[in-house]
N, CA, C and O atoms as CSV, one atom per row, in Angstrom:
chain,resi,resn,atom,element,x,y,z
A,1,UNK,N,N,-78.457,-16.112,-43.879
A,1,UNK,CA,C,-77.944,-15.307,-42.781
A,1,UNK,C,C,-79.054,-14.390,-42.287
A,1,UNK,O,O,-79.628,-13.624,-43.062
A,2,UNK,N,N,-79.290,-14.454,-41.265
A,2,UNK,CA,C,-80.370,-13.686,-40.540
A,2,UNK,C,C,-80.153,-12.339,-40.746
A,2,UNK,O,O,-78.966,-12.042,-40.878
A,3,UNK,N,N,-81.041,-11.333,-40.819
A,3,UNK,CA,C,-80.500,-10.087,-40.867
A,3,UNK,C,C,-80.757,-9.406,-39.437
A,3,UNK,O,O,-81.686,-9.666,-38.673
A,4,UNK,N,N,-79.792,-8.537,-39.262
A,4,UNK,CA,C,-79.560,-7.931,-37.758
A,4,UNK,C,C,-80.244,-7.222,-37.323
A,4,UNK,O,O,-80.475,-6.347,-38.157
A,5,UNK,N,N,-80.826,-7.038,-36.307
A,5,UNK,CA,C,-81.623,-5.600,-36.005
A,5,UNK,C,C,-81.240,-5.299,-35.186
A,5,UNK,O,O,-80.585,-6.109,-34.531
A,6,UNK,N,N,-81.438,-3.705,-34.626
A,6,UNK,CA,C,-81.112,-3.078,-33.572
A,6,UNK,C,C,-81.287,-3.575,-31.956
A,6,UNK,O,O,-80.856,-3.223,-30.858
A,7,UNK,N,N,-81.889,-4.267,-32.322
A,7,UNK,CA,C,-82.572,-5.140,-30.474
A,7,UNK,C,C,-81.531,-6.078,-30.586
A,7,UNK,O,O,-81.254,-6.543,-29.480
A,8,UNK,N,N,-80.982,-6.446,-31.323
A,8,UNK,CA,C,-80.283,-7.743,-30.790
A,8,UNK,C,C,-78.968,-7.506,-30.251
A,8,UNK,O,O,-78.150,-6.840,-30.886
A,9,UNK,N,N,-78.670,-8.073,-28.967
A,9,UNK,CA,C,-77.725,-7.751,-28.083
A,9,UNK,C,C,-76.402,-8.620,-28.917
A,9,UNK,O,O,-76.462,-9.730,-29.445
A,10,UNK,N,N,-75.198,-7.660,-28.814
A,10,UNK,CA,C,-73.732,-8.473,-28.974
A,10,UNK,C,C,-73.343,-8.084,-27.611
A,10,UNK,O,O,-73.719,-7.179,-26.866
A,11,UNK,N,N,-72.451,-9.062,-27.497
A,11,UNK,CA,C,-71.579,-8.980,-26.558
A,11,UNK,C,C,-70.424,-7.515,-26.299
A,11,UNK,O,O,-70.253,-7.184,-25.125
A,12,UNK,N,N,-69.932,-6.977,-27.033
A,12,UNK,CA,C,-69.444,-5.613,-27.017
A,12,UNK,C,C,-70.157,-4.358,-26.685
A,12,UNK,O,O,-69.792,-3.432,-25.961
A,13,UNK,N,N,-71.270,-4.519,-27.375
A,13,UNK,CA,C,-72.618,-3.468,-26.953
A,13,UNK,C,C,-73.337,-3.822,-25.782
A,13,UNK,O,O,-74.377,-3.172,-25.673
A,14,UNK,N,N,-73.060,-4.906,-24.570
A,14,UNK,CA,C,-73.645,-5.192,-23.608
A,14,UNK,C,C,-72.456,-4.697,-22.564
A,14,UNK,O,O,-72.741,-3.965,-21.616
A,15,UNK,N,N,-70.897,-5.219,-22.842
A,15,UNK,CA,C,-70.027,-4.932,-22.124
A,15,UNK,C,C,-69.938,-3.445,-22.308
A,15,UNK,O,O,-69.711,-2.998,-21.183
A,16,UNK,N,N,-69.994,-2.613,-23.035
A,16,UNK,CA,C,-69.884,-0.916,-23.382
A,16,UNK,C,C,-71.062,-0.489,-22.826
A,16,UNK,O,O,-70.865,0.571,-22.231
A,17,UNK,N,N,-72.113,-0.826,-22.766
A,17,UNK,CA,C,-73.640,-0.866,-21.864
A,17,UNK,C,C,-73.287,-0.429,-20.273
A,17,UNK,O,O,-73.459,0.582,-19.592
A,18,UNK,N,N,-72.593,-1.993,-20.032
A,18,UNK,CA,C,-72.524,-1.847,-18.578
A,18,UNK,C,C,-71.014,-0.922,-18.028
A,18,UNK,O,O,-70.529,-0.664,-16.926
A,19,UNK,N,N,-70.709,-0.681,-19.188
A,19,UNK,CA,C,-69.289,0.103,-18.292
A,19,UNK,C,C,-69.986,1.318,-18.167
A,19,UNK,O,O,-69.735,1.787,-17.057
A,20,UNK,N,N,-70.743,2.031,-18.804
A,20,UNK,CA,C,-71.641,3.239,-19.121
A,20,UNK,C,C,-72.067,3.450,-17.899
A,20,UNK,O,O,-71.697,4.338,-17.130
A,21,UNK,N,N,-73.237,2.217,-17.636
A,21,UNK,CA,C,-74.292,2.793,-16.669
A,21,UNK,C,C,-72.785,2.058,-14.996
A,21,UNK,O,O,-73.722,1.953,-14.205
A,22,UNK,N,N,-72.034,1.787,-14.473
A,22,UNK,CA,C,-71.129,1.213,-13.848
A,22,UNK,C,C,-70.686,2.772,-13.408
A,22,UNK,O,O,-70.879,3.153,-12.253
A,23,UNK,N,N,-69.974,3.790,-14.593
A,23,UNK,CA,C,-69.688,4.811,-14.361
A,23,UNK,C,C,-70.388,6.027,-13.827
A,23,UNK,O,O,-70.025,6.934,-13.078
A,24,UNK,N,N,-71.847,5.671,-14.641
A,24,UNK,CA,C,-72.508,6.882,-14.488
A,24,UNK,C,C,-73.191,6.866,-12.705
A,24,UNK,O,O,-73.432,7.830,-11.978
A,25,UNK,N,N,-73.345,5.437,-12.444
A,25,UNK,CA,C,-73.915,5.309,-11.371
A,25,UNK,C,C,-72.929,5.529,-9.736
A,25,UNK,O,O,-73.357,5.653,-8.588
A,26,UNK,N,N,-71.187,5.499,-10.379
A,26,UNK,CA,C,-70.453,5.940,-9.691
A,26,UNK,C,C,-70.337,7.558,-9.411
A,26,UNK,O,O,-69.921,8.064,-8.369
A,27,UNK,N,N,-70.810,8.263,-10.604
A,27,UNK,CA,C,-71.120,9.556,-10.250
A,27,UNK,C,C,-72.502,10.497,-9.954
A,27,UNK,O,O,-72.808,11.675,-10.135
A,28,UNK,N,N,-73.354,8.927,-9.225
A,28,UNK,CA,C,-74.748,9.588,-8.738
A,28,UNK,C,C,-75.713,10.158,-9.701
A,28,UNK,O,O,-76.723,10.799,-9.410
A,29,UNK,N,N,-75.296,9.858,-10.858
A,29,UNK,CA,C,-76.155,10.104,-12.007
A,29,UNK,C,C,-77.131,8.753,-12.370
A,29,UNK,O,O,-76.878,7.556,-12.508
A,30,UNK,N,N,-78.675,9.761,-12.471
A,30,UNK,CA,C,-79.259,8.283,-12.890
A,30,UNK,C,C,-79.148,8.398,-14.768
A,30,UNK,O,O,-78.483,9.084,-15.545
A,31,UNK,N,N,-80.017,7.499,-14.887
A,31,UNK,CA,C,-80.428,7.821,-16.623
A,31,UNK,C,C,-80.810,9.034,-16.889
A,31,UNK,O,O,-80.209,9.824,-17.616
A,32,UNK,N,N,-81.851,9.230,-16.294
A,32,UNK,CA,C,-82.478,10.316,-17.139
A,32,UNK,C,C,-81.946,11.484,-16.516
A,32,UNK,O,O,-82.881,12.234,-16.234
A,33,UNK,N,N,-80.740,12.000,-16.152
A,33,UNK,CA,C,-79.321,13.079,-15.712
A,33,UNK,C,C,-79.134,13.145,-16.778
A,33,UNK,O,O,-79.436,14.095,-17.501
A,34,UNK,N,N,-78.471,11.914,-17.167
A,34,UNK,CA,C,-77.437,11.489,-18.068
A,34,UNK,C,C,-77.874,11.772,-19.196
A,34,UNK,O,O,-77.111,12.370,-19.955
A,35,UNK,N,N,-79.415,11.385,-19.713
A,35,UNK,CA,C,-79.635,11.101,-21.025
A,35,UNK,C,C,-79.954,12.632,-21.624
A,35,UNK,O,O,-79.917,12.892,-22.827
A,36,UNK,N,N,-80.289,13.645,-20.523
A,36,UNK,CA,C,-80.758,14.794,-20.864
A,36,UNK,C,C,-79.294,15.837,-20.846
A,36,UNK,O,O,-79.327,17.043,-21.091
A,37,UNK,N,N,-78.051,15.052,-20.499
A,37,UNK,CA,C,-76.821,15.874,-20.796
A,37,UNK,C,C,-76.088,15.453,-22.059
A,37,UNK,O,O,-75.222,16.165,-22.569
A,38,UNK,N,N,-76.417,14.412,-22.493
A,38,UNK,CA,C,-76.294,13.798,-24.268
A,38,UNK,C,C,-77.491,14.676,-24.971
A,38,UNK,O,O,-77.083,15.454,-25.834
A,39,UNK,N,N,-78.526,14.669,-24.797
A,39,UNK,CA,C,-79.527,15.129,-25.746
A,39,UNK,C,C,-80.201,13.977,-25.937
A,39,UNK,O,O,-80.975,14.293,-26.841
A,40,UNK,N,N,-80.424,12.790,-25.664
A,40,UNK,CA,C,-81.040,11.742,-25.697
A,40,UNK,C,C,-82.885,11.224,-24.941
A,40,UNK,O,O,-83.601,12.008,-24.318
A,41,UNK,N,N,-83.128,10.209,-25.159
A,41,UNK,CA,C,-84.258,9.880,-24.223
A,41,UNK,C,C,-83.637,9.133,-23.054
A,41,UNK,O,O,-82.527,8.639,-23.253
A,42,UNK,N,N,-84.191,8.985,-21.887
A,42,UNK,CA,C,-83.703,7.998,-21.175
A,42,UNK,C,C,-84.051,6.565,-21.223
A,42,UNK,O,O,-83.432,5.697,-20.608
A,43,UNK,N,N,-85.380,6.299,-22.212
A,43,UNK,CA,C,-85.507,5.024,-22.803
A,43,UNK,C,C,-84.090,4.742,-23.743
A,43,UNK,O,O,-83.355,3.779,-23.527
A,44,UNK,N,N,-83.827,5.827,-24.898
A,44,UNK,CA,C,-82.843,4.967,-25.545
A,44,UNK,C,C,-81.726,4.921,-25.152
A,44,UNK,O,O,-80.988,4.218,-25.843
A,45,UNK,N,N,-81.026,5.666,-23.813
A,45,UNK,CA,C,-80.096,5.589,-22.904
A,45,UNK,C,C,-80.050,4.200,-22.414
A,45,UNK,O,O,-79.126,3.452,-22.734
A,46,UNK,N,N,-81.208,3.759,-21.497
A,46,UNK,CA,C,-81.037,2.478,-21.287
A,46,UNK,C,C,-81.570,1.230,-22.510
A,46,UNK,O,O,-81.740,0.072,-22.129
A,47,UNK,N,N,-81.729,1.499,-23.527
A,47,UNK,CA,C,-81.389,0.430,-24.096
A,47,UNK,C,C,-79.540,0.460,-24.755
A,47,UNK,O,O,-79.096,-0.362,-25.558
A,48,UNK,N,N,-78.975,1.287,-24.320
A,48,UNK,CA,C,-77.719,1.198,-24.341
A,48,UNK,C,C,-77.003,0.839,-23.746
A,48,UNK,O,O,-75.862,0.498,-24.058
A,49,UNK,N,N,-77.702,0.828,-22.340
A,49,UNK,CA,C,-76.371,0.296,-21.135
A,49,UNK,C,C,-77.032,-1.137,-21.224
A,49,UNK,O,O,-76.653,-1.982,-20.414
A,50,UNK,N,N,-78.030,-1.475,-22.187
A,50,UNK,CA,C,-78.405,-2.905,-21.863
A,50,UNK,C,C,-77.640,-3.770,-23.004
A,50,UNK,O,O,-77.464,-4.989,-23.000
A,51,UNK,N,N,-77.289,-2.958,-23.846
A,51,UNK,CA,C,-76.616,-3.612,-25.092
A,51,UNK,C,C,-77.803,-3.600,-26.600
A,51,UNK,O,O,-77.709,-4.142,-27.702
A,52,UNK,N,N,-78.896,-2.692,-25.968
A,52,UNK,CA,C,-79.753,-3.236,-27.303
A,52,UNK,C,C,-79.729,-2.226,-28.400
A,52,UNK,O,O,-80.275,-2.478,-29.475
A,53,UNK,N,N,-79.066,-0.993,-28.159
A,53,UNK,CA,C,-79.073,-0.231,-29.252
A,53,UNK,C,C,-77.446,0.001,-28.814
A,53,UNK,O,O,-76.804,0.087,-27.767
A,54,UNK,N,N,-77.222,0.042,-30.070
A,54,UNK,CA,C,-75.894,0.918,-30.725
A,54,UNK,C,C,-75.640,2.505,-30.787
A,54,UNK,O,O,-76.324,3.144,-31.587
A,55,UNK,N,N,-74.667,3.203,-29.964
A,55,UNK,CA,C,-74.317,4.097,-29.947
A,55,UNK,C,C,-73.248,4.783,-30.648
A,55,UNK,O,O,-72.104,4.439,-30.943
A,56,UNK,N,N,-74.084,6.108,-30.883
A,56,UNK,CA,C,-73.082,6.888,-32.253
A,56,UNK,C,C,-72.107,7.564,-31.729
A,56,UNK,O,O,-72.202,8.176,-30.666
A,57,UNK,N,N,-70.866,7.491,-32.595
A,57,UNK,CA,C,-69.662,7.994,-32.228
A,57,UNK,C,C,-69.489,9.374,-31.778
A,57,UNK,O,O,-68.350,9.620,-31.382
A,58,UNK,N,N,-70.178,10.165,-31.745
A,58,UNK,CA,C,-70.579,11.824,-31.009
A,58,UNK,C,C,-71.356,11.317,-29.784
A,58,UNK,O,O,-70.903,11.890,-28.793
A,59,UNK,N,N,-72.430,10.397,-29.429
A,59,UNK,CA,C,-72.504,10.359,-28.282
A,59,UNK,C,C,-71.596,9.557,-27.353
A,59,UNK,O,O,-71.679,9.935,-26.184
A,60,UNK,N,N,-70.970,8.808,-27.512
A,60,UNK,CA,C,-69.969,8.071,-26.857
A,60,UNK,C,C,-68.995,8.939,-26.239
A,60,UNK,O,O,-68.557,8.895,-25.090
A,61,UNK,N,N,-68.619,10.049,-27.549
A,61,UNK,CA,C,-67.652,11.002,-26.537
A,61,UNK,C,C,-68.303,12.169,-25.818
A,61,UNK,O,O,-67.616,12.911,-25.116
A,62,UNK,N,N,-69.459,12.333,-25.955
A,62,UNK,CA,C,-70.283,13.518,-25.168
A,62,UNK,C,C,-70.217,12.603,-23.713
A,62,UNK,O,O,-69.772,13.187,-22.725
A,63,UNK,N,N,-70.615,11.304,-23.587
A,63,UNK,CA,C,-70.649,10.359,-22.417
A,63,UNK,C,C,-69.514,10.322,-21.796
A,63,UNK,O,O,-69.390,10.169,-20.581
A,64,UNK,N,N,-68.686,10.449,-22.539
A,64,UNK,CA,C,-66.967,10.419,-21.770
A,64,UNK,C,C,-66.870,11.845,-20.913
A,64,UNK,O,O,-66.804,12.051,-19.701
A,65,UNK,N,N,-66.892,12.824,-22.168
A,65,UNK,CA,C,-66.994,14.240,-21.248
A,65,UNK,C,C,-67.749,14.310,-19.977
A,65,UNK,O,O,-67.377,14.672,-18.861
A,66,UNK,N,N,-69.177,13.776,-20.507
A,66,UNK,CA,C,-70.195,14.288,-18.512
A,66,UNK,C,C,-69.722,13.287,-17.393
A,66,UNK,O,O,-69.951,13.534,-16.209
A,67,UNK,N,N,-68.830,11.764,-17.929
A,67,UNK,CA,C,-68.486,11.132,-17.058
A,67,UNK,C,C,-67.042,11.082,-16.743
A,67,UNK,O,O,-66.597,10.402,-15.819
A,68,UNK,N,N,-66.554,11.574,-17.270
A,68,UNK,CA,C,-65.032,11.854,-16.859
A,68,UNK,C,C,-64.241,11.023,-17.068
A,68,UNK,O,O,-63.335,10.884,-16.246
A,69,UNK,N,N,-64.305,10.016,-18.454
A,69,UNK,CA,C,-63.252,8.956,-18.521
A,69,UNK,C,C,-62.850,9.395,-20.054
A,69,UNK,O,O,-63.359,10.276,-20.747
A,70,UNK,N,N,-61.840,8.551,-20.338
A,70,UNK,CA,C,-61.342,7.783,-21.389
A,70,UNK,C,C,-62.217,7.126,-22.225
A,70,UNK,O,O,-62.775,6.209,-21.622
A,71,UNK,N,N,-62.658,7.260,-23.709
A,71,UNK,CA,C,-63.185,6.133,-24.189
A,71,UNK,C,C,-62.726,4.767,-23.728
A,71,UNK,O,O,-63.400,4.056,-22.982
A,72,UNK,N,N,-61.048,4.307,-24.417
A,72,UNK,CA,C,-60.551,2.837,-23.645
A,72,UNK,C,C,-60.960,2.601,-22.599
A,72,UNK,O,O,-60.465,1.567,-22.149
A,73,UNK,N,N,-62.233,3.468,-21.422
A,73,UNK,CA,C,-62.098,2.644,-20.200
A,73,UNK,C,C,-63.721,2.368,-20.382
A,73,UNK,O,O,-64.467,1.735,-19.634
A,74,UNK,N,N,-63.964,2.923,-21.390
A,74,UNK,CA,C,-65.330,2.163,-21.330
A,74,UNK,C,C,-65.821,1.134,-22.509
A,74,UNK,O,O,-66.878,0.568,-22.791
A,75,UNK,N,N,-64.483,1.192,-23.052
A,75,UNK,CA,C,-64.609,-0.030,-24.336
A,75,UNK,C,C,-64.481,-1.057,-23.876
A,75,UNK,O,O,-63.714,-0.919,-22.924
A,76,UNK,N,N,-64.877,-2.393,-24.004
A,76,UNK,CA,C,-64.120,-3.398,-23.056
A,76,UNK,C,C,-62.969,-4.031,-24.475
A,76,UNK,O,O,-63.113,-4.294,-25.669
A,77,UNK,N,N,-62.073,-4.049,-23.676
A,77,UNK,CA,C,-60.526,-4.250,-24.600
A,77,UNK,C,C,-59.721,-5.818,-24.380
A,77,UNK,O,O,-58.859,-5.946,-23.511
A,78,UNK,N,N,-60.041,-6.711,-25.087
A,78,UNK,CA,C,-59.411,-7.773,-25.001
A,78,UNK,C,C,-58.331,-8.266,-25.120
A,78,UNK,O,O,-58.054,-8.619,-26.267
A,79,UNK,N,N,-57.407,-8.474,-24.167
A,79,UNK,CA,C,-55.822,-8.601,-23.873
A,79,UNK,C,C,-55.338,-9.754,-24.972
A,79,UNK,O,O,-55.941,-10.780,-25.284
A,80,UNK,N,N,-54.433,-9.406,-25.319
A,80,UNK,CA,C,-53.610,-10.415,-26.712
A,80,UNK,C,C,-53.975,-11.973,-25.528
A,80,UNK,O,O,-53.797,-12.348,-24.369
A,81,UNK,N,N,-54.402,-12.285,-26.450
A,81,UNK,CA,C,-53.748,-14.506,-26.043
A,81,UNK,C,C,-52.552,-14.558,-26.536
A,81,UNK,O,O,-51.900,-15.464,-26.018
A,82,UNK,N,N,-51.962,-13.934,-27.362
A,82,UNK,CA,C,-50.540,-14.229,-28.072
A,82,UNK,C,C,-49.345,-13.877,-26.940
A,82,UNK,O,O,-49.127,-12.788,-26.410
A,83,UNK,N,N,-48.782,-14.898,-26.784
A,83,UNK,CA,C,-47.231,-13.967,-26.155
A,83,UNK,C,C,-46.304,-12.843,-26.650
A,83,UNK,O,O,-45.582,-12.970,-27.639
A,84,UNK,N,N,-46.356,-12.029,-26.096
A,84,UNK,CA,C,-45.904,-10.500,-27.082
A,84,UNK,C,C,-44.380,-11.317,-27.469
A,84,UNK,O,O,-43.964,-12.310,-26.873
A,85,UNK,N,N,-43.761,-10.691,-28.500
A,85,UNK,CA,C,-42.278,-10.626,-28.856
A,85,UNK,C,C,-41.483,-9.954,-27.741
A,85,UNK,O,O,-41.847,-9.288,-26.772
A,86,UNK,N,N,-40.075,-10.402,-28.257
A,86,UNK,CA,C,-39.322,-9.411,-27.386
A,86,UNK,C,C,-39.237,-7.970,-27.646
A,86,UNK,O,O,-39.358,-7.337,-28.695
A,87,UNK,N,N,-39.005,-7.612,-26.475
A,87,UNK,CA,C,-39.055,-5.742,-26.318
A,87,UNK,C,C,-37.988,-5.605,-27.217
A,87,UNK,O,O,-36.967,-6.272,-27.388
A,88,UNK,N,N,-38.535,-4.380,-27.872
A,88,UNK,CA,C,-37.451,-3.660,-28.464
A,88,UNK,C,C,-35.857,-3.044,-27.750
A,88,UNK,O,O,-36.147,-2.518,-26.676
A,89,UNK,N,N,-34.989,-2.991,-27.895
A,89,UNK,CA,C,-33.902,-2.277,-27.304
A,89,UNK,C,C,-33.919,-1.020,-26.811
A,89,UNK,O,O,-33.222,-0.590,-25.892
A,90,UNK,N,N,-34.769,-0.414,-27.472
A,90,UNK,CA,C,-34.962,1.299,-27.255
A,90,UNK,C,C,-35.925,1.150,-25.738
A,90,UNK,O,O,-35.473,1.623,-24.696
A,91,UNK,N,N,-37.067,0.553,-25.766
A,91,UNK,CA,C,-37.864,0.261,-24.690
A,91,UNK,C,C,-36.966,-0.180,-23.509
A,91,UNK,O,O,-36.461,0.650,-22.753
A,92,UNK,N,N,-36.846,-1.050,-23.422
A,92,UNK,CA,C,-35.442,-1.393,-22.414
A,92,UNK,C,C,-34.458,-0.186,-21.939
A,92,UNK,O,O,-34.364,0.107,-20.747
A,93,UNK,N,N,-33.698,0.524,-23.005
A,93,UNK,CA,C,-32.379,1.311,-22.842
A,93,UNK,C,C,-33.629,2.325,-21.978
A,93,UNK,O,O,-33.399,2.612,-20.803
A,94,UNK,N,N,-34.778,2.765,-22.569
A,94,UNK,CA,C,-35.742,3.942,-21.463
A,94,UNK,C,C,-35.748,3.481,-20.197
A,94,UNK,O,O,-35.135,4.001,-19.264
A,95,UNK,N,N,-36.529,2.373,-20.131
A,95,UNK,CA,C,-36.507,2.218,-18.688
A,95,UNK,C,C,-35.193,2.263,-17.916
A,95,UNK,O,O,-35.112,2.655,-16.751
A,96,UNK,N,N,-34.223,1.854,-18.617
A,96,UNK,CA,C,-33.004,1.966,-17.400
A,96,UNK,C,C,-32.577,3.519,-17.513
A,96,UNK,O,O,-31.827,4.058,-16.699
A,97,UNK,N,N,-33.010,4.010,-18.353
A,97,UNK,CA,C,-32.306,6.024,-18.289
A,97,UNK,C,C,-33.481,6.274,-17.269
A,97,UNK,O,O,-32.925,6.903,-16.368
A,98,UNK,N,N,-34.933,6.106,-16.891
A,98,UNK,CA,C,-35.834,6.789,-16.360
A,98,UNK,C,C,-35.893,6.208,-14.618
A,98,UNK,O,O,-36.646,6.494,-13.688
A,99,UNK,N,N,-34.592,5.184,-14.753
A,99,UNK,CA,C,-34.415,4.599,-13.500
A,99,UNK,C,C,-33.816,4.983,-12.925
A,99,UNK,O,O,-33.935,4.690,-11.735
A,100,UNK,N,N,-32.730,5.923,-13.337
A,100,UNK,CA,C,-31.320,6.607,-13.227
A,100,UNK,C,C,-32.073,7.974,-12.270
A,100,UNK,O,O,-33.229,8.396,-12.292
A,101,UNK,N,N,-30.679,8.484,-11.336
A,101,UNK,CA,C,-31.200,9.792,-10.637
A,101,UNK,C,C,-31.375,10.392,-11.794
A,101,UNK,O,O,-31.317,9.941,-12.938
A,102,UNK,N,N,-31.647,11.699,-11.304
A,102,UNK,CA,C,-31.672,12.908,-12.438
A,102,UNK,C,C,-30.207,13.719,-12.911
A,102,UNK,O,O,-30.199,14.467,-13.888
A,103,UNK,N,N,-29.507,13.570,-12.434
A,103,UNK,CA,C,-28.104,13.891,-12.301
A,103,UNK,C,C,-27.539,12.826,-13.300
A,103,UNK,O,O,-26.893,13.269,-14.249
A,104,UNK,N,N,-27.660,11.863,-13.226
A,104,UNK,CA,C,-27.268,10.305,-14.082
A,104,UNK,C,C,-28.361,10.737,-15.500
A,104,UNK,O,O,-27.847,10.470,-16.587
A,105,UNK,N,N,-28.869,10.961,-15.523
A,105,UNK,CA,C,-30.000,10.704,-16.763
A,105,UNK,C,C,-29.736,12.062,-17.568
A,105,UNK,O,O,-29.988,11.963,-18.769
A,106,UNK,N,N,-29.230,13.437,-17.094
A,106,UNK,CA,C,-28.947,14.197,-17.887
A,106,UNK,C,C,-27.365,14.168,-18.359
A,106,UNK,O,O,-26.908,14.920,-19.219
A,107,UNK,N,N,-26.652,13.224,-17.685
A,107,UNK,CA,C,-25.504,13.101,-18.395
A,107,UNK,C,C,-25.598,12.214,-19.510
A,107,UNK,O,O,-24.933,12.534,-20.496
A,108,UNK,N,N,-26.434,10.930,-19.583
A,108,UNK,CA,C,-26.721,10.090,-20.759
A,108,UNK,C,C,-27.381,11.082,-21.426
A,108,UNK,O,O,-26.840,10.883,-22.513
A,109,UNK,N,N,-27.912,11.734,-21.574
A,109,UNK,CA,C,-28.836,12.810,-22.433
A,109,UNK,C,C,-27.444,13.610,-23.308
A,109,UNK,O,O,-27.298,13.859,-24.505
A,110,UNK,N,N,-26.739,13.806,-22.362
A,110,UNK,CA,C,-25.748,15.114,-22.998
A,110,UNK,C,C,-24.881,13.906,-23.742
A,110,UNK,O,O,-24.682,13.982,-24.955
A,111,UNK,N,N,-24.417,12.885,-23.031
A,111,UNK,CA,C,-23.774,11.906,-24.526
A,111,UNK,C,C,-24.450,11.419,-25.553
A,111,UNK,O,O,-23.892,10.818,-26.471
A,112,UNK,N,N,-26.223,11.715,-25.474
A,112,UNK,CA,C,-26.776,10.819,-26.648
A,112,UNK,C,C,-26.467,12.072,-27.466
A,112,UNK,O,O,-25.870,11.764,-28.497
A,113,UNK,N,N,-26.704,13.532,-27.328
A,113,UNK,CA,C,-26.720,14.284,-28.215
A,113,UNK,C,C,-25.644,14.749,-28.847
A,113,UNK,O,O,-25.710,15.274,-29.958
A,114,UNK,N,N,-24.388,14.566,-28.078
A,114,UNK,CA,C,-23.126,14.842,-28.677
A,114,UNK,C,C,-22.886,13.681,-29.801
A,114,UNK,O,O,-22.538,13.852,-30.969
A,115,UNK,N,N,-23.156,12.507,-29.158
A,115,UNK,CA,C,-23.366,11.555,-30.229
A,115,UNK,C,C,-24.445,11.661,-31.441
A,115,UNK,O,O,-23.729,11.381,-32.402
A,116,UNK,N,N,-25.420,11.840,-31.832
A,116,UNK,CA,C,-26.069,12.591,-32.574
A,116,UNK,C,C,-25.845,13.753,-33.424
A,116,UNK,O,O,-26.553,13.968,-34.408
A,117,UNK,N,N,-24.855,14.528,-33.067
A,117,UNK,CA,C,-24.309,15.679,-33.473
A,117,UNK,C,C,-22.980,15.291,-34.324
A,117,UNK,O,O,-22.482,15.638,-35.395
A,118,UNK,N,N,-22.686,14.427,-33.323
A,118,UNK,CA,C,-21.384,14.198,-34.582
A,118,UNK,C,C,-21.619,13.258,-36.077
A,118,UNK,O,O,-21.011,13.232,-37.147
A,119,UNK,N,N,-22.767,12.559,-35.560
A,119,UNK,CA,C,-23.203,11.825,-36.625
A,119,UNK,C,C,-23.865,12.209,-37.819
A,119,UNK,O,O,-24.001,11.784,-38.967
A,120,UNK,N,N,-24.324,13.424,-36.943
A,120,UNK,CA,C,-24.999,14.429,-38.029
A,120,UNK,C,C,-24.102,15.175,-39.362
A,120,UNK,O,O,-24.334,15.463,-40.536
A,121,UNK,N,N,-22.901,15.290,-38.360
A,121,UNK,CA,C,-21.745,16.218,-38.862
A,121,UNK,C,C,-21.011,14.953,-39.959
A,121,UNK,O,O,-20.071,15.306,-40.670
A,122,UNK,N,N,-21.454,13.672,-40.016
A,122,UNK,CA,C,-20.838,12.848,-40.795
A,122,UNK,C,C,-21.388,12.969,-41.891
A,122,UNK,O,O,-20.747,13.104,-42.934
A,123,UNK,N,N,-22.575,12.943,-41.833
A,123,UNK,CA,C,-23.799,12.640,-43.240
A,123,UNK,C,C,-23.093,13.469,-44.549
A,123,UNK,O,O,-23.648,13.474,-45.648
């Protein structure tokens, strides 16, 4: 088995690369903005948005802060191939209470808790 080094590109560290520099370049920031608001070089900045170095979990979220996202939006996140199961009942019964006016949805509220209360009063 070959052993790994830091230059060698994966596919996750190329897709997390380009969501990086995608964002940063949406907010008119070049590299070396960017790399000097991490504490970084702007060489090893861009060997990050290229996929060739690996980034540490304190700079990833310092990068989120100066760019204004979510980690998840700069992870790239691979959607199940599996067909999900069926929804739970509780998931379902929400959406139809959050569908309801507001007038309708605090009366199901006041029967879930009376119901709750008495059940409580059973235990």
């Amino acid at each position: 088995m070959a052993k790994e080094t830091s230059k060698q590109r994966k596919p996750l560290y190329v897709a997390l690369g380009k969501n990086i520099a995608s964002f940063r370049k949406d907010l008119a920031l070049s590299q070396t903005d960017l790399a000097s608001q991490i504490g970084m070089s702007q060489q090893y900045l861009a060997a990050i948005e290229v996929g060739e170095r690996r980034i540490q979990i304190e700079e990833l979220i310092r990068i989120c802060d100066i760019l204004h996202v979510a980690i998840n939006e700069l992870l790239p996140i691979q959607k199940a191939t599996k067909k999900p199961g069926p929804r739970p009942k509780i998931a379902v019964a929400y959406e139809k209470l959050v569908a309801l006016p507001e007038k309708e949805q605090n009366a199901v509220m006041v029967m879930i808790d009376s119901l709750a209360s008495v059940n409580h009063l059973n235990e």
